[in-house]
C-alpha positions as CSV (number, residue, x, y, z in Angstrom):
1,X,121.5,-6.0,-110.9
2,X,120.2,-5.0,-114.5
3,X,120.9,-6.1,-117.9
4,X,123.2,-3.5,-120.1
5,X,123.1,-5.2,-123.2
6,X,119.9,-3.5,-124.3
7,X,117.7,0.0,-124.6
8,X,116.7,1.8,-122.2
9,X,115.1,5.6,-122.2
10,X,118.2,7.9,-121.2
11,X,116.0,11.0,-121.6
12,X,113.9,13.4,-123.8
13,X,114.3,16.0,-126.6
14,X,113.2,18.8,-124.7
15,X,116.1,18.2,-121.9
16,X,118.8,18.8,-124.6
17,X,117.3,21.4,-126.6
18,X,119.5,24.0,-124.7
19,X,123.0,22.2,-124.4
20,X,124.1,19.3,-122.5
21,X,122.9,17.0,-120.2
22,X,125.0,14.9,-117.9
23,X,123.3,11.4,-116.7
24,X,123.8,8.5,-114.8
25,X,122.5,5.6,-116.8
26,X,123.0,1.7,-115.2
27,X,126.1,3.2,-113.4
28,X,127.6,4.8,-116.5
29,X,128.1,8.6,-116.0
30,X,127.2,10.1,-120.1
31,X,126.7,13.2,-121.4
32,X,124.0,13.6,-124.3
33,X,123.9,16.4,-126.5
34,X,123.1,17.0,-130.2
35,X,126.1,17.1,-132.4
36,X,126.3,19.3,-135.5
37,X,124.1,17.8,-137.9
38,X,121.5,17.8,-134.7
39,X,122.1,14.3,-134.2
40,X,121.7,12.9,-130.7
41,X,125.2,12.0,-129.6
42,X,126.5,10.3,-126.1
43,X,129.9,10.4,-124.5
44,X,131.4,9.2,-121.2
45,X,130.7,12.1,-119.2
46,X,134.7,12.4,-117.9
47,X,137.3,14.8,-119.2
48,X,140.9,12.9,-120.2
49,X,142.9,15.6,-118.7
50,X,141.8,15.8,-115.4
51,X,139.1,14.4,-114.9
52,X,136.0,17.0,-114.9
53,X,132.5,16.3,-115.6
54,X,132.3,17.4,-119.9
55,X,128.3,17.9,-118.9
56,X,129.2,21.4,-117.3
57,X,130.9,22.4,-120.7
58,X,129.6,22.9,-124.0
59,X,128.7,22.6,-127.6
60,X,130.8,24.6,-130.5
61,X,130.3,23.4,-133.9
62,X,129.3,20.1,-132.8
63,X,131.9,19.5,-130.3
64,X,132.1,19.3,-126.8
65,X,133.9,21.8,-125.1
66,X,135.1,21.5,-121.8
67,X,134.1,23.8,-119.1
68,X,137.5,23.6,-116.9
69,X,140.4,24.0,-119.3
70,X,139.1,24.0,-123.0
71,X,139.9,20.5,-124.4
72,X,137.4,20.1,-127.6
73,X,135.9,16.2,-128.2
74,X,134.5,15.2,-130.5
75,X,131.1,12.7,-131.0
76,X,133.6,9.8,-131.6
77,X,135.1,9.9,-128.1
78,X,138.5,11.6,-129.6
79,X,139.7,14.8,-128.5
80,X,139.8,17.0,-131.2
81,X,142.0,19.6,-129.6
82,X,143.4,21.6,-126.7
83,X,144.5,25.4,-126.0
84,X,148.2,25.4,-126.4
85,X,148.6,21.2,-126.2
86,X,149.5,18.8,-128.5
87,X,146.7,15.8,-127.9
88,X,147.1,13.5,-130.8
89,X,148.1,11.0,-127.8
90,X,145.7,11.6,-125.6
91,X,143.1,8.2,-124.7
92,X,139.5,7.9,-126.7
93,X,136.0,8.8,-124.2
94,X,133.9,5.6,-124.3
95,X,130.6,6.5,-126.8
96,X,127.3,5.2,-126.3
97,X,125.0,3.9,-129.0
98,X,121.9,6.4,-128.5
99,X,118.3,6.2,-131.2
100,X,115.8,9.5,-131.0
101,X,112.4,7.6,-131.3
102,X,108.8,8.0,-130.0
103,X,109.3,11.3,-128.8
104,X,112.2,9.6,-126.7
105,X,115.8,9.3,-126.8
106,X,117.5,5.7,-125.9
107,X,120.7,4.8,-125.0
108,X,122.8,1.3,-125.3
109,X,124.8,1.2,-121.7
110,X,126.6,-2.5,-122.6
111,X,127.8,-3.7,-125.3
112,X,128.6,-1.5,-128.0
113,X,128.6,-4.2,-130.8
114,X,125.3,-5.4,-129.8
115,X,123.2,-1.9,-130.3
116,X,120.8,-3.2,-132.8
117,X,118.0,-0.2,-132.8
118,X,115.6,-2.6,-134.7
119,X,115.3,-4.2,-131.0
120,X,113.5,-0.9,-129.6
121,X,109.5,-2.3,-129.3
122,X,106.9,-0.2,-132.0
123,X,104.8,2.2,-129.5
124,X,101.9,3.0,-131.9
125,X,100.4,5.4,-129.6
126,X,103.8,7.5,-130.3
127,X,103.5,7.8,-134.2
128,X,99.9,7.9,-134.9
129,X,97.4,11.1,-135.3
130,X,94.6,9.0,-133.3
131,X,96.7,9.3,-130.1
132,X,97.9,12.0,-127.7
133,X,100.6,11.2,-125.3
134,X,101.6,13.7,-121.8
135,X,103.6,12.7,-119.3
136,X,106.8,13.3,-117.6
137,X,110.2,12.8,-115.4
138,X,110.6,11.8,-111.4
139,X,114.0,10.8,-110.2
140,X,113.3,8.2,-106.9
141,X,115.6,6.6,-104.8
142,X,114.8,2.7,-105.4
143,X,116.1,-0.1,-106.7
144,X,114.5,-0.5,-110.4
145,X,112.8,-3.9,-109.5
146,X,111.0,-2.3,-106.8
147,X,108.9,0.3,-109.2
148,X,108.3,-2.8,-111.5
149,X,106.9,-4.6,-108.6
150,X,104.8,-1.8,-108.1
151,X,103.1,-1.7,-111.6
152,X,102.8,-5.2,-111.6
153,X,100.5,-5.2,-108.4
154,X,97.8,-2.3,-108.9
155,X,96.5,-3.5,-105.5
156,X,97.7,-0.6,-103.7
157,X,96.0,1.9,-105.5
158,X,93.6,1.2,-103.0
159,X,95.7,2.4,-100.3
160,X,98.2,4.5,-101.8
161,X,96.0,6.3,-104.4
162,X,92.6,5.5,-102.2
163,X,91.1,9.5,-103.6
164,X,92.1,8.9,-107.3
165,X,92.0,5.7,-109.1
166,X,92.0,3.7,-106.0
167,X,88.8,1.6,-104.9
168,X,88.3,-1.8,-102.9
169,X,86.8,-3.4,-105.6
170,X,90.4,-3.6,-106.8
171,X,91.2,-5.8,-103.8
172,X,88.2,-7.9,-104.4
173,X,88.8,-9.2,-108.1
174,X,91.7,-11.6,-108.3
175,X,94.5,-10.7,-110.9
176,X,95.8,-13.9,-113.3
177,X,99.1,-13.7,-114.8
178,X,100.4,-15.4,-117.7
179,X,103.9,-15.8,-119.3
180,X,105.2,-15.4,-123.1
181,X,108.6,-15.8,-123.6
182,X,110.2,-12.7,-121.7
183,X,107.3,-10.6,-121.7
184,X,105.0,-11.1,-118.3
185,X,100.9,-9.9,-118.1
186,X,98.8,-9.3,-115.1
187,X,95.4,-8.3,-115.7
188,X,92.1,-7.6,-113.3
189,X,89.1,-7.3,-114.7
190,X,86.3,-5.5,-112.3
191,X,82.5,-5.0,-113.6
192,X,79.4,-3.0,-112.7
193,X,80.9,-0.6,-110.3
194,X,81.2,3.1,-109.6
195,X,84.5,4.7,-111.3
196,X,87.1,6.3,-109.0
197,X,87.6,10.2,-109.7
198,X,90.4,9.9,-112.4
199,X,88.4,7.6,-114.4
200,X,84.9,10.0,-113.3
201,X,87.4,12.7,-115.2
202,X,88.0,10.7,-118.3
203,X,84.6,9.8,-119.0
204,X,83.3,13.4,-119.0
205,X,86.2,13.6,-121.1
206,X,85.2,11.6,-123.4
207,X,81.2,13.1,-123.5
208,X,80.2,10.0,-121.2
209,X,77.8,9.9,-118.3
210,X,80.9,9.6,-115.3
211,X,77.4,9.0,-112.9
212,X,76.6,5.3,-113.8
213,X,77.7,1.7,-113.4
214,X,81.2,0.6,-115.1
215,X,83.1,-2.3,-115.9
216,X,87.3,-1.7,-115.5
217,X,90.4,-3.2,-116.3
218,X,94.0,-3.3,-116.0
219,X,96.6,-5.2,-118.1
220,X,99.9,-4.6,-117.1
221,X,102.4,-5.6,-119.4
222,X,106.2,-6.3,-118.5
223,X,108.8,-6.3,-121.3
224,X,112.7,-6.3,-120.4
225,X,114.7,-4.5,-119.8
226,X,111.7,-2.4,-117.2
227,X,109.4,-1.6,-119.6
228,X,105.8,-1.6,-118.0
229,X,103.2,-0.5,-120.3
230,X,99.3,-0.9,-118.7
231,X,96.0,-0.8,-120.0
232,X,93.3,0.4,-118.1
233,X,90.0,2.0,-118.7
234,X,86.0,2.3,-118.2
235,X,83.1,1.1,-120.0
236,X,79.8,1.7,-119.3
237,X,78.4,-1.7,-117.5
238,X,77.1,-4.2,-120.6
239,X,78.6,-3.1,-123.4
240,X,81.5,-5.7,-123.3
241,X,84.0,-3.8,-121.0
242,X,87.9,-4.1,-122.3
243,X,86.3,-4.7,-125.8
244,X,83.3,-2.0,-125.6
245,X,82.9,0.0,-128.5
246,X,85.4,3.1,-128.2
247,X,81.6,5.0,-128.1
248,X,80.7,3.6,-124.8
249,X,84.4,3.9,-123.0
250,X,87.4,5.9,-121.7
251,X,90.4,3.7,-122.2
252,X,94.3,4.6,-122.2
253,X,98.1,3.1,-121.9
254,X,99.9,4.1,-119.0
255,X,103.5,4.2,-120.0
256,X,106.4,3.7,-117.6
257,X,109.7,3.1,-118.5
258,X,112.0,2.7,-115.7
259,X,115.8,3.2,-116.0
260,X,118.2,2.0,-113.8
261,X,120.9,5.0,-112.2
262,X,122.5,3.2,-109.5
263,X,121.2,-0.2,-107.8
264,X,119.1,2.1,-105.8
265,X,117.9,5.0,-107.8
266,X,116.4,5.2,-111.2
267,X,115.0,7.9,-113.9
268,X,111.4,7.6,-114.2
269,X,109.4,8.7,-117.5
270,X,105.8,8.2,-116.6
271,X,103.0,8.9,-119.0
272,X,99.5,8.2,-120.4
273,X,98.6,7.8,-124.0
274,X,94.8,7.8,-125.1
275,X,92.9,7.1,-128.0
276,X,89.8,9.3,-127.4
277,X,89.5,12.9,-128.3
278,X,93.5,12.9,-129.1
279,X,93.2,16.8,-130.4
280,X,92.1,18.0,-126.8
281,X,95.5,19.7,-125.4
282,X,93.8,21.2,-122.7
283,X,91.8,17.3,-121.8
284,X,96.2,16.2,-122.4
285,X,97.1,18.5,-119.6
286,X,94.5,17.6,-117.6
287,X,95.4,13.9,-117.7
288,X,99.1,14.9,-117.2
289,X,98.9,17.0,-114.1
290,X,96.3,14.4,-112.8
291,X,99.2,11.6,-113.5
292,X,101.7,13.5,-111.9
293,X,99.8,13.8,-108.4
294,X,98.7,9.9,-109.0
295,X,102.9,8.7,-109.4
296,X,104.0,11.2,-106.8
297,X,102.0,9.6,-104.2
298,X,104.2,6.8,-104.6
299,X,107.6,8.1,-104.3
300,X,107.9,8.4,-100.4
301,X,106.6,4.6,-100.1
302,X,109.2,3.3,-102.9
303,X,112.1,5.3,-100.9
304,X,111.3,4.2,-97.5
305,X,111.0,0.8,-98.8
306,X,114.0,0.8,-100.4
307,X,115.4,2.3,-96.8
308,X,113.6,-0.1,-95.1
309,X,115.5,-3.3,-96.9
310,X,118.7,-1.6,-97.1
311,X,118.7,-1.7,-93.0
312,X,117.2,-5.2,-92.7
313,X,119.2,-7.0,-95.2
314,X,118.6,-10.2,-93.5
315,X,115.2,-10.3,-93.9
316,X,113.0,-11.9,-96.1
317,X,109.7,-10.4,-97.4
318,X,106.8,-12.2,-98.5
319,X,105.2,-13.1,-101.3
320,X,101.9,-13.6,-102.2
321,X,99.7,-14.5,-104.8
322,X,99.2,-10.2,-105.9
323,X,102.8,-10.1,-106.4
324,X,103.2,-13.0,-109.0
325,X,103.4,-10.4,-111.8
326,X,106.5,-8.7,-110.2
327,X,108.0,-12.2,-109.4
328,X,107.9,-13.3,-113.1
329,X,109.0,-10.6,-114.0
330,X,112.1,-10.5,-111.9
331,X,112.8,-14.4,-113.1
332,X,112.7,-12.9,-116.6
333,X,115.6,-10.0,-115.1
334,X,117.5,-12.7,-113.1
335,X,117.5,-15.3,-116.9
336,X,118.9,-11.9,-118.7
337,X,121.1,-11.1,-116.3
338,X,122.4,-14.2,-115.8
339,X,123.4,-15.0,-119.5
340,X,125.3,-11.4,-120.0
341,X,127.3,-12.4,-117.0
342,X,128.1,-15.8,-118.0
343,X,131.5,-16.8,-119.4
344,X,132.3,-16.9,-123.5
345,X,132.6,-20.2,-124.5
346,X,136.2,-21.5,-125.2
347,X,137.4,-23.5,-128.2
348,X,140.4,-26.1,-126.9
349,X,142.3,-27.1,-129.4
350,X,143.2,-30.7,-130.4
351,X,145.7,-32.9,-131.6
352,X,145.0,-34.1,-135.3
């Protein structure tokens, strides 16, 4: 259950740069490549005469080639020609509305007449000089709504994460959680205590004392269709935390967009953008490979959950008052859904 009718992240530049790349997006099998005037194009990854995967083909002059027995399509979905075959009657691939933005490129998996790319959220931190962005790709074997529910309650970096950004004092300050229209916020706010390692690392990162009292927060931010950007950060103690001068602090966006493969496996593109000392590659790298161990701690947990509630259908989980950012935001999912789903309205006719 996801919506289709909107943009989600179907991969990055770099994954194309050599050829194509076959991917499974919201149960819709495409194949991205760049077409002859470099332009990001996406095609139903399915050959009309029999049926082969185009991904394990290739690109000549801005067509796709495929790697079985030669038929050449074209970006629009029409075959363009075939090794001794007439094809002028041969059916049209389904295409795929796809944007390159942010250092990102998007796809529309639903309706084809509803692609509007001005409905693609600005990410400052991805077009301006005073930020650097690292992150990166995991493929996991969940269902979608279980990694949002997992950004939306930070309370198990205490367990999961407990020698990196985990610490009790995350169990200990109460998270609120407010509602705006489709987009849901959780955020914890924890003062004068000791930062965890990761956060120890960004401080010295930022020339600042990683030895002293801080105050730390965490805003996550849901936006459909599983968009879950977070702030977080340090400040040294009594200099007005979350709005400390950027002197006194170490703060950052952890960016997660989650895209649906299957109803139990998704691509996701983790990262962290920051706004201090943004022309420190090797301080970017650091971050990054830090990250990477952080999310991959997760991975078994979300995969034997999702094990877990695949064998026990019948069973209900709890809910308490931590996971009220992942509820709202699975109402949000359920309202979307629900209205792509729902029937066109018909006009009756009537006697004059």
């Amino acid at each position: 259950m996801y919506p289709k009718n909107t943009w989600y992240v179907a991969c990055t530049p770099d994954e194309i740069a050599q050829g194509l790349l076959g991917r499974q997006i919201c149960g819709e099998k495409i194949v991205f490549y760049r077409s002859q005037e470099n332009q990001v194009a996406a095609v139903e990854d399915f050959c009309p005469h029999r049926g082969a995967p185009l991904s394990l083909g290739y690109v000549e002059n801005g067509n796709l080639v495929c790697g079985y027995h030669g038929l050449v399509m074209g970006c629009d979905g029409k075959t363009v020609e075939m090794p001794g075959q007439r094809v002028r009657g041969f059916p049209c691939n389904k295409t795929f509305a796809v944007v390159e933005r942010y250092g990102f490129i998007w796809v529309w998996p639903g309706e084809q007449d509803k692609a509007d790319p001005t409905l693609i959220h600005h990410l400052e931190w991805a077009v301006s000089d005073q930020w650097a962005y690292g992150g990166g790709l995991f493929h996991i074997g969940c269902d979608y709504r279980l990694m949002i529910d997992n950004l939306m309650d930070l309370t198990h970096e205490t367990y999961v994460h407990a020698s990196s950004i985990g610490q009790k004092e995350i169990d200990e300050a109460a998270p609120t959680t407010t509602v705006e229209g489709d987009e849901v916020v959780t955020a914890r706010h924890m003062e004068n205590i000791m930062a965890p390692p990761f956060w120890r690392m960004a401080l010295r990162g930022n020339n600042l004392a990683d030895d002293v009292p801080v105050d730390r927060w965490q805003i996550c931010r849901f936006s459909p269709p599983s968009h879950v950007l977070i702030e977080v950060g340090v400040a040294h103690a009594g200099n007005g935390g979350y709005h400390a001068a950027p002197e006194f602090k170490a703060s950052s966006i952890v960016v997660d967009f989650i895209t649906p493969e299957t109803d139990t496996s998704i691509w996701y593109f983790w990262g962290m953008a920051r706004n201090f000392n943004p022309q420190d590659e090797a301080l970017t790298a650091t971050i990054r490979e830090g990250q990477r161990k952080i999310f991959s701690e997760d991975l078994e947990m979300l995969e034997r959950q999702q094990q877990n509630l695949l064998d026990h259908p019948q069973r209900n989980v709890l809910k308490l008052n931590i996971d009220a950012g992942g509820v709202q935001s699975r109402r949000v999912l359920e309202r979307i859904v629900a209205s792509e789903r729902a029937p066109e309205p018909q006009l009756i006719a009537t006697a004059q």
